[in-house]
C-alpha positions in Angstrom: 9.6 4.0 -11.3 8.2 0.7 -11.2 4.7 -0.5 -11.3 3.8 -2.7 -8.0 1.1 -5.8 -8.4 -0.6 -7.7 -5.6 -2.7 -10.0 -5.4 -5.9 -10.3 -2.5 -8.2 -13.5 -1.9 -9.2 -16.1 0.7 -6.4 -18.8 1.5 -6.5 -21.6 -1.0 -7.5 -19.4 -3.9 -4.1 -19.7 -5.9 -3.1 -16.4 -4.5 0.8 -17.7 -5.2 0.2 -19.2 -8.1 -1.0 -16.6 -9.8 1.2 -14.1 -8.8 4.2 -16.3 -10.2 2.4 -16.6 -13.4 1.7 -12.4 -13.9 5.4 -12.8 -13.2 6.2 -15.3 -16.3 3.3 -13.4 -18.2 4.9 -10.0 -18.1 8.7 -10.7 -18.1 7.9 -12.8 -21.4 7.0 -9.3 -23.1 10.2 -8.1 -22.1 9.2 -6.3 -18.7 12.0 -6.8 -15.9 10.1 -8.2 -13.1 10.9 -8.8 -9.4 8.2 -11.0 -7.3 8.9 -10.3 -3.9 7.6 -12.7 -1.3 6.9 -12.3 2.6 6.2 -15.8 3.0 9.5 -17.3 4.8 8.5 -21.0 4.1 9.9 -23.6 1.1 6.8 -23.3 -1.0 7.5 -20.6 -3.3 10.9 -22.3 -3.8 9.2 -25.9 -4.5 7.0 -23.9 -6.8 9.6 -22.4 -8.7 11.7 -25.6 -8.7 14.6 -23.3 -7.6 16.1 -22.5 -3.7 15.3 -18.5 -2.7 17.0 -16.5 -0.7 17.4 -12.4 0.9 18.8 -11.3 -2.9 16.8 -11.4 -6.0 17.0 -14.6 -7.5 17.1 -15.0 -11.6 14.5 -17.5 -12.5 14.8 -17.0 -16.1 14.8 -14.0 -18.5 13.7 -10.7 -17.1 12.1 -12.9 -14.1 13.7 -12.1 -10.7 12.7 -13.4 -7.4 13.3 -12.5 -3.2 11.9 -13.8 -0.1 12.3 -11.6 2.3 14.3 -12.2 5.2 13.6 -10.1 8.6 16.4 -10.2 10.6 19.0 -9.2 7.0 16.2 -6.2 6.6 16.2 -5.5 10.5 20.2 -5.3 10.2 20.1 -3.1 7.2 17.5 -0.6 8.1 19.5 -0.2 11.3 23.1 0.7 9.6 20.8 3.2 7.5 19.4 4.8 10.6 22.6 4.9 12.3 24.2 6.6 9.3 21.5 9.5 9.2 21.4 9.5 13.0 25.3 10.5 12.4 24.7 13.1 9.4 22.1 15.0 12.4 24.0 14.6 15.8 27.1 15.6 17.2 26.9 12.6 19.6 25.0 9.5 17.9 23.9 7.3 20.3 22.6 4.3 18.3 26.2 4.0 16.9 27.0 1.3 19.7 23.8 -1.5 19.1 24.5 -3.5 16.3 21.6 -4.6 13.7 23.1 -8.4 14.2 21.7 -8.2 17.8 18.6 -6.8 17.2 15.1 -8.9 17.2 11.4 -8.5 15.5 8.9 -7.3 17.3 5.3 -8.1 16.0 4.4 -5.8 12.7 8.4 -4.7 12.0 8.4 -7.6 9.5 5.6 -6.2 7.2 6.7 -2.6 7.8 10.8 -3.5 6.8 9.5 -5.6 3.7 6.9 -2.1 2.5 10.1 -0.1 2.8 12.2 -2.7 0.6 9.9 -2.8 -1.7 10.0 1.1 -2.2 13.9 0.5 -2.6 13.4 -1.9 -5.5 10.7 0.3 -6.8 13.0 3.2 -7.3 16.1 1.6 -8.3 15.3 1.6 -11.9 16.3 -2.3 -11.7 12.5 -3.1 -12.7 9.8 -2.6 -14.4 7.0 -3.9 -12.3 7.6 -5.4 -8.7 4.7 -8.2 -7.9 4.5 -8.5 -3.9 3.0 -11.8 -2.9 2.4 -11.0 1.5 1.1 -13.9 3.9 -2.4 -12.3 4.6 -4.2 -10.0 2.2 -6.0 -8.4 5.3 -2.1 -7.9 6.5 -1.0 -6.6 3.1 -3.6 -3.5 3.1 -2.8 -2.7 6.2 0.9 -2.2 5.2 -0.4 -0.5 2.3 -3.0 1.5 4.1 -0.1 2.4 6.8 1.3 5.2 4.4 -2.3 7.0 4.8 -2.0 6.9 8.6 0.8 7.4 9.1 0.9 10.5 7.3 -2.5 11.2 8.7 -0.6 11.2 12.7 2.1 13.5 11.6 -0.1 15.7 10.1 -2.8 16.1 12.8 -0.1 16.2 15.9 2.4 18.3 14.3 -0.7 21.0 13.7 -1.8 20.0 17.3 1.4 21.2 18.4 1.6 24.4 16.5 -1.7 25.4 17.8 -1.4 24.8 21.5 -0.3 27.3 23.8 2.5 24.8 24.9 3.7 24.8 21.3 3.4 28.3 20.6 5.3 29.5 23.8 8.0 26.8 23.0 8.5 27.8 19.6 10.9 30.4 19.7 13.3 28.6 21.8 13.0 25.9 19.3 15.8 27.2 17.0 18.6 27.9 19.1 18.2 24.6 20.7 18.4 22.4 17.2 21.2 24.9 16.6 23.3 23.5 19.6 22.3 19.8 18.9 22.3 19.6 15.2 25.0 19.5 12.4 22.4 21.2 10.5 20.4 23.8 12.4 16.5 23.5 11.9 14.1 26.1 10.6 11.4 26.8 12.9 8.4 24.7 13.1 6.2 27.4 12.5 8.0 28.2 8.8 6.8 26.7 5.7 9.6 24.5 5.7 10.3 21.6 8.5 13.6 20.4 9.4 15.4 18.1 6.7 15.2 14.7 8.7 11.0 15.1 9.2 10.7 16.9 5.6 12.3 13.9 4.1 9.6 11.6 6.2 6.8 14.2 5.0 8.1 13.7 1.4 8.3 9.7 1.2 4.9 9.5 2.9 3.2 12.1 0.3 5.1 9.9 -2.3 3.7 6.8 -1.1 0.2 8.2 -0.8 0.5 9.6 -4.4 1.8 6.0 -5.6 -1.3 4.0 -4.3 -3.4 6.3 -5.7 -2.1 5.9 -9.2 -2.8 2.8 -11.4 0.2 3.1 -13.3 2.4 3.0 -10.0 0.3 0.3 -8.1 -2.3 -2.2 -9.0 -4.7 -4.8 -7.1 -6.6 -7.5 -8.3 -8.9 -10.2 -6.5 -8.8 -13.7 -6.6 -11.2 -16.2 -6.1 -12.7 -19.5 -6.4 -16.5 -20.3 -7.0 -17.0 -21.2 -3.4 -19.8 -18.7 -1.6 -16.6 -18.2 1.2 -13.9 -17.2 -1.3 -16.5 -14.9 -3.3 -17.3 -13.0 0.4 -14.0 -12.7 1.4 -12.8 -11.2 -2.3 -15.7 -8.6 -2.0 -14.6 -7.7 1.3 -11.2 -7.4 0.3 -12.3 -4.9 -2.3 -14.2 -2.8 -0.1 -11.0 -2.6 1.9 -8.5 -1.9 -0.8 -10.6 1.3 -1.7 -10.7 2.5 1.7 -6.9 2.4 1.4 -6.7 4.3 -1.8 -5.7 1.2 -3.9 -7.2 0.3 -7.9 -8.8 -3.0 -8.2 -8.1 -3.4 -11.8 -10.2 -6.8 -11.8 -11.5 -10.7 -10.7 -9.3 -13.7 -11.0 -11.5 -16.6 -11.3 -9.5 -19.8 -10.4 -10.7 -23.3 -10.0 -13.2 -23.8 -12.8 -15.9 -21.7 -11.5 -18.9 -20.7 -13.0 -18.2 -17.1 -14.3 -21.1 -15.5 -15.1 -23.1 -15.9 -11.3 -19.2 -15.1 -10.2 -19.1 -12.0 -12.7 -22.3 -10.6 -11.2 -21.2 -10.2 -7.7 -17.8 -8.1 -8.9 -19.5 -5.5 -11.5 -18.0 -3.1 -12.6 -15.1 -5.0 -12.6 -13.7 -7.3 -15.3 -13.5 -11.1 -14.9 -10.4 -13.2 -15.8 -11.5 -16.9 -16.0 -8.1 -19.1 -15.2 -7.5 -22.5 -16.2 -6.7 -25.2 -14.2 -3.2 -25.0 -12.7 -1.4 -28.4 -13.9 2.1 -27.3 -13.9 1.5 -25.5 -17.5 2.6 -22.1 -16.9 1.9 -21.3 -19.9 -1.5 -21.3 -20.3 -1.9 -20.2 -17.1 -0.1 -17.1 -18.2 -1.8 -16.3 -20.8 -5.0 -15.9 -19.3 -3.6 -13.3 -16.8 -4.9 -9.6 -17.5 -2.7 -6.5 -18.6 -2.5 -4.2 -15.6 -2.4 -1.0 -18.2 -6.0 -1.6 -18.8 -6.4 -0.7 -14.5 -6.6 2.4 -15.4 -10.1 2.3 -16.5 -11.2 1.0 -13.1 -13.8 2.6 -11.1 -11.8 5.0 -9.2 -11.6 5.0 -4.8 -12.1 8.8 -4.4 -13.6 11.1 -6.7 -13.8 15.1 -5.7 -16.8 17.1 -7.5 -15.7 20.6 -7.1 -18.8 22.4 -9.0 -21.3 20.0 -7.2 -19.4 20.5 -3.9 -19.5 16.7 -3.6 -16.8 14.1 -2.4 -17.5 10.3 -4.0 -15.9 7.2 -2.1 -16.3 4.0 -4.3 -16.9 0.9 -1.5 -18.3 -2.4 -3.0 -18.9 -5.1 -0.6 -20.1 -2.9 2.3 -23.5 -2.2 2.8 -24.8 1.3 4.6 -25.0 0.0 7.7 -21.5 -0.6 7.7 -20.7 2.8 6.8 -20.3 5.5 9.4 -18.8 9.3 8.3 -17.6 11.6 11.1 -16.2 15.0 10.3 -13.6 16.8 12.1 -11.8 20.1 11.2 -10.8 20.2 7.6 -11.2 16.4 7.3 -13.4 13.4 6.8 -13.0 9.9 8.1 -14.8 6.9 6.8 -14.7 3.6 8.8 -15.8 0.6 6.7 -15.7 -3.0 7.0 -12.1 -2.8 9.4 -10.1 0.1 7.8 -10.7 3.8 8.4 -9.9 6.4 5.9 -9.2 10.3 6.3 -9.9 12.1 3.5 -7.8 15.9 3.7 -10.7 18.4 2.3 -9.3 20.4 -0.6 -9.1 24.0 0.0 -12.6 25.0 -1.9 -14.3 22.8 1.0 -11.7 23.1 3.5 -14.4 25.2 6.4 -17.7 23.5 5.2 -19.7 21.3 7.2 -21.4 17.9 5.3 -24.7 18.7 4.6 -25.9 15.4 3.3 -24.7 11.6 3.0 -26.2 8.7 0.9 -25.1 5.2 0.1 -26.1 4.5 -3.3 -24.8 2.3 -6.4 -21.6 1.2 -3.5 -21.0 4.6 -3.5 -21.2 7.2 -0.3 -21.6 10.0 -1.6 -20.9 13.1 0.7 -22.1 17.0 0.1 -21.1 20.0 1.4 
């Protein structure tokens, strides 16, 4: 499985630019790399000195590049849907609308590119996969959609089992997927859901467990000297650990002063960059190795003896916090991202007893 870099700043940080040279950096110690691009315009290509297209691209050695291309992803995803539509139901009735017709509503784009990307990631055709989106705010919300998303199916698919509606419906549920599927469901109620949302259950869980791991998927911030960019890369890393993500460290571009710049990220480690003049080289060689990550402060941290549950987020301050609790879960809204956090079983039925904000930490007790 291969590990998956981004890279989060302001615009006009060198967000590109150094995601190109991690590329050069790591595929020059023999890793197979693949930098994947959202951005549909001619930069990266100008950049690279080298025309880009829907298929990776081989720049040089163990460097491979794609820019994604919505309407080819649109049409693919919908010959796979249509073929699993077709393994479930007698009578498919997607098999007559063509991908080729089919346009991009708003958010399909980002969502087509995250499922891509999990393709590459599991074809064993790379190493690490280094995703380079339009908007940082736009990338962790892609990246924070796998949480919420399994988040909805988990709460209304329990809804359902625990309503009078659902329980008076579920024993007509199996003889009715019986009639109208190739494979006849189990019943709701059983341990074990029916393959198609299984399957969805399993690549969510999968995806949750990835972002969670610094091995599998790594962030780092980038910024210039400039009060804006510094605000906007503390913000960002707020964020990213309300999504689950490790920020494995600061990428200081633009001849900055580090040490006042070093202050406003610590823990974190600070990479001072040279000035980008068309030497990739050095540029590359100031980049840091994403296997030190995993010493990173970590976004969630469960205290089982001390009945205690610790959320890392920098950049926020206590007013921006707020902690609701509902059921066997807790949900944190910070800054613009909301996070709900699935009790483990020892504190699954307790209530919070305390919250405090200290050290960028809220720490919750129960």
């Amino acid at each position: 499985m291969a590990q998956i870099l981004t890279y989060l700043g302001k615009g006009g940080t060198g967000r590109t630019t150094v995601a190109v040279a991690a590329a050069k950096q790591l595929a020059a110690q023999g890793k197979r790399v693949l930098l994947t691009s959202q951005e549909p315009g001619p930069a990266l290509g100008l950049l690279l000195g080298q025309s880009l297209g829907a298929e990776p691209a081989v720049i040089e050695p163990n460097f491979s590049v794609v820019q994604f291309q919505s309407t080819v992803l649109v049409q693919q995803a919908w010959e796979q849907l249509k073929t699993r539509e077709a393994e479930y139901l007698r009578s498919p009735f997607f098999k007559n609308v063509y991908g080729e017709e089919l346009g991009i509503l708003p958010g399909m784009d980002a969502a087509l590119a995250m499922n891509t990307i999990r393709e590459y990631a599991q074809s064993n055709a790379y190493d690490v996969i280094i995703y380079d989106g339009e908007s940082s705010l736009e990338v962790l919300r892609n990246l924070g959609s796998l949480e919420v998303t399994s988040w909805y199916v988990r709460r209304f698919k329990q809804v359902i089992l625990e309503s009078d509606i659902g329980q008076t419906l579920l024993p007509f549920l199996q003889p009715i997927s019986a009639a109208v599927l190739q494979n006849p469901l189990q019943s709701l109620a059983s341990t074990e859901a029916n393959a198609p949302m299984q399957e969805a259950l399993d690549l969510l869980e999968e995806g949750r467990s990835a972002l969670n791991d610094p091995a599998r998927m790594v962030v780092y911030l980038v910024t210039t000297g400039s009060e804006g960019a510094i605000a906007t890369a503390r913000y960002l890393w707020g964020s990213a650990q309300q999504v689950g993500l490790t920020v494995g460290g600061v990428l200081l571009t633009q001849g900055a002063a580090a040490e006042a710049v070093g202050e406003q990220f610590n823990p974190l480690p600070l990479h001072v960059l040279p000035d980008f003049s068309g030497d990739w080289q050095s540029l590359s060689n100031g980049m840091p190795n994403p296997v030190e990550a995993s010493s990173a402060p970590k976004p969630l941290e469960i205290d089982l003896a001390a009945s205690q549950v610790r959320v890392f987020l920098p950049g926020f301050d206590k007013k921006q916090v707020k902690l609701t609790q509902y059921n066997q879960e807790v949900t944190i809204d910070a800054g613009d991202q909301r996070r709900n956090i699935l009790l483990p079983d020892s504190l699954k039925g307790r209530s919070v007893t305390g919250a405090k904000f200290q050290d960028s930490y809220l720490i919750i007790s129960f």
